[in-house]
N, C-alpha and C positions, 0 to 999 in steps of 0.2 A: 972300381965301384959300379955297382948295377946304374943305368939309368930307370930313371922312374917309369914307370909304365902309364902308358896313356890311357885314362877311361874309357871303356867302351861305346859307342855310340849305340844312343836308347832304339836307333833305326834297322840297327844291321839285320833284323830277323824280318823284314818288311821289303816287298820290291815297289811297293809306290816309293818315290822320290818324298824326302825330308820336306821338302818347298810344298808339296802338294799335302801332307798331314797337316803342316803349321794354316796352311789356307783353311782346310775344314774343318781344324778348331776353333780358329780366328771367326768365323764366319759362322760357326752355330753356338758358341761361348758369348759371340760379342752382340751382336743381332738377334733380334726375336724372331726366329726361324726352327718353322719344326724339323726332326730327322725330314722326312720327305722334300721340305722345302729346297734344306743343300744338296741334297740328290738332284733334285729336277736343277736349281741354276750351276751345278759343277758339270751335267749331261749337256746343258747349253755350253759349256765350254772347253767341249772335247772330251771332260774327264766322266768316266762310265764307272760309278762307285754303287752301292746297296747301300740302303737308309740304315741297314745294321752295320756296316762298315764305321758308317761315324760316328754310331751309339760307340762302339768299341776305339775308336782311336781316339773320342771326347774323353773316355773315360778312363783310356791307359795313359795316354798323352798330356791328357788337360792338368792334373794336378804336377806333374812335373814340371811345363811350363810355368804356371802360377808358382811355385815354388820358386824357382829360379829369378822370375820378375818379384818377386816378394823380398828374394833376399838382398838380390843387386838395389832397391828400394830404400831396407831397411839401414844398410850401410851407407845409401848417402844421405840419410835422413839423420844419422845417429848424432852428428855435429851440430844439427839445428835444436833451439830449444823448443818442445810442445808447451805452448802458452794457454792453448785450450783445446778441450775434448769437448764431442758430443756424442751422450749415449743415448740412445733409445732400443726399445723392443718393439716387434712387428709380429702379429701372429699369422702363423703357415696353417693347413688344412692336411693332415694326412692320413688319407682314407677315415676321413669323416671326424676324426680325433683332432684338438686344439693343440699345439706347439708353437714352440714362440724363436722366434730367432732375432739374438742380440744384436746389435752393430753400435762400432765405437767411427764414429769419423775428427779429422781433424781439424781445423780453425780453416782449410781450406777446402774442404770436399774430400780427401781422402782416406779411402773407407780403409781404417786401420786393420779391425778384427771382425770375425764374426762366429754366433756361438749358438748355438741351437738346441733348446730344453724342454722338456715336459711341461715345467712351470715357470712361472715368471716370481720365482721367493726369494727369500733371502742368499738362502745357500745357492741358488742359480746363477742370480746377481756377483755371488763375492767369487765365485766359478771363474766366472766371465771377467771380471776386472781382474782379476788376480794372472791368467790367463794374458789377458791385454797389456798388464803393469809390466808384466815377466818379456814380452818380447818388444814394448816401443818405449819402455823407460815410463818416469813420470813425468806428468802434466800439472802445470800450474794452476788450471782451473777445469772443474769437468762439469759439466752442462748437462742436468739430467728434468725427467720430466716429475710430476708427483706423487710417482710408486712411490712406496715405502718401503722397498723393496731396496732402495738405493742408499738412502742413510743409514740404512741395517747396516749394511756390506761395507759401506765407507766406514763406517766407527769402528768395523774392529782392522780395520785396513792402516786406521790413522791418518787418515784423511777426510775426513766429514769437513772440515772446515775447508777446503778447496771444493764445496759443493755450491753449483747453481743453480738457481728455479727459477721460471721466467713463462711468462706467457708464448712470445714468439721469439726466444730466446734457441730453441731446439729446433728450427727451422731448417738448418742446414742438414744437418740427422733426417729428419723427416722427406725431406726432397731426395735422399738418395736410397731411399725404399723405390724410387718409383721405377729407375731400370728394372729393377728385381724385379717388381708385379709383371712390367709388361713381358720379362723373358720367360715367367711363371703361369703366366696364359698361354703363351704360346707353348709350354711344354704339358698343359692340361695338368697341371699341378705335379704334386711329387707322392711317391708311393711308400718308400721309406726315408726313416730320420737320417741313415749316413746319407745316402743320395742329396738329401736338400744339403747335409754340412758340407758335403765335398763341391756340390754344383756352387753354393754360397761363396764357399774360399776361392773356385778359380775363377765364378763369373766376379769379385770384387776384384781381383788382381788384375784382369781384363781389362775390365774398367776404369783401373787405374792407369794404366799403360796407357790408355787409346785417348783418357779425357785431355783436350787440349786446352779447354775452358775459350773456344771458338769466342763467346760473348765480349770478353775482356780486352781481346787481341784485334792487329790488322789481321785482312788476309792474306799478306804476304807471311805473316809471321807464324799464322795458324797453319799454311800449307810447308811451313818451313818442321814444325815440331810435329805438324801429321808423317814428315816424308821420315825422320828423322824416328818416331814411334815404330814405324812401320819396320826400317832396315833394323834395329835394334829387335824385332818381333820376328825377322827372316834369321838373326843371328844366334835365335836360343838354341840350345842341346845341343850347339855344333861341336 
């Protein structure tokens, strides 16, 4: 019987070292730092790369890792029940044109989906949930703001009645737009719609990884699930 054959490693066509790509995705995906910026502090650390080196390893790299911490995620998630969703939409600028990018997060900050459209209407809406429903299961209660854009999509979904409206109900949703803004200044906006959907899905996966929710915890605890985020972020595409 044949043994199975081992995947190939996404590295082997590269002589930079696996350790050193995972660092300058980590550190231009996670941080609001332009291409230039991780050139000049990886030059302070011995490493001599071009600001287009990490344009190019963000963007072959970055969605593979994100994929991977998305999936190992969604499996240990699948056993927990989702009690509540929050949905909101944010509008993006590209090249002068309105877009709107969705986000679903959950009852604790983590940013589920994200989904990026021309318009914020109906058919956008049942897009996006339909999308969201299909890969985290359903939610017992989803948290949305006064579009009408929502109760469209949920009634023919059959779930209108699991819909909530609330003043400062949608708070948690709305607080996690703001990494996005601040990594979206530092990149001077986006130029095309894939770019904003692909930087969206691996800068939330990112984010999801690294947030330790510092506030909640000691610092013993928080330096324990930062060192622990970290070795698990050295161990992808091995």
């Amino acid at each position: 019987m044949p043994r199975p054959r081992k995947p190939a490693s996404p590295f082997r066509y590269f002589h930079s070292s696996p350790e050193v790509i995972r660092l300058v995705v980590m550190m231009y995906v996670r941080f609001p730092l332009s291409l230039r910026n991780v050139e000049d502090l990886l030059f302070e650390r011995g490493i001599d790369l071009c600001h287009e080196t990490v344009r190019f390893w963000w963007n072959r790299f970055g969605p593979m890792f994100a994929a991977d911490i998305r999936r190992q995620r969604v499996n240990r998630m699948r056993g927990f029940r989702h009690w509540r969703w929050h949905v909101d939409e944010v509008y993006v600028k590209i090249n002068g044109e309105m877009h709107y990018l969705w986000r679903a997060v959950d009852h604790e900050g983590e940013i589920l989906e994200n989904y990026v459209t021309k318009t914020r209407d109906k058919a956008a809406a049942l897009r996006f949930m339909k999308k969201a429903l299909k890969r985290h299961g359903k939610a017992e209660t989803i948290v949305t703001d006064g579009l009408r854009s929502y109760p469209a999509a949920m009634r023919e979904l059959g779930n209108e009645g699991r819909r909530e409206v609330g003043r400062y109900l949608n708070n948690r949703v709305e607080n996690s737009h703001l990494p996005f803004r601040r990594r979206e200044r530092a990149m001077l906006r986006f130029r095309r719609m894939k770019t904003l959907q692909k930087f969206a899905s691996v800068h939330a996966s990112v984010h999801n990884h690294f947030a330790q929710e510092r506030h909640l915890v000691s610092r013993e605890i928080y330096k324990q699930r930062r060192s622990a985020a970290l070795a698990e972020w050295q161990s992808l595409m091995s």
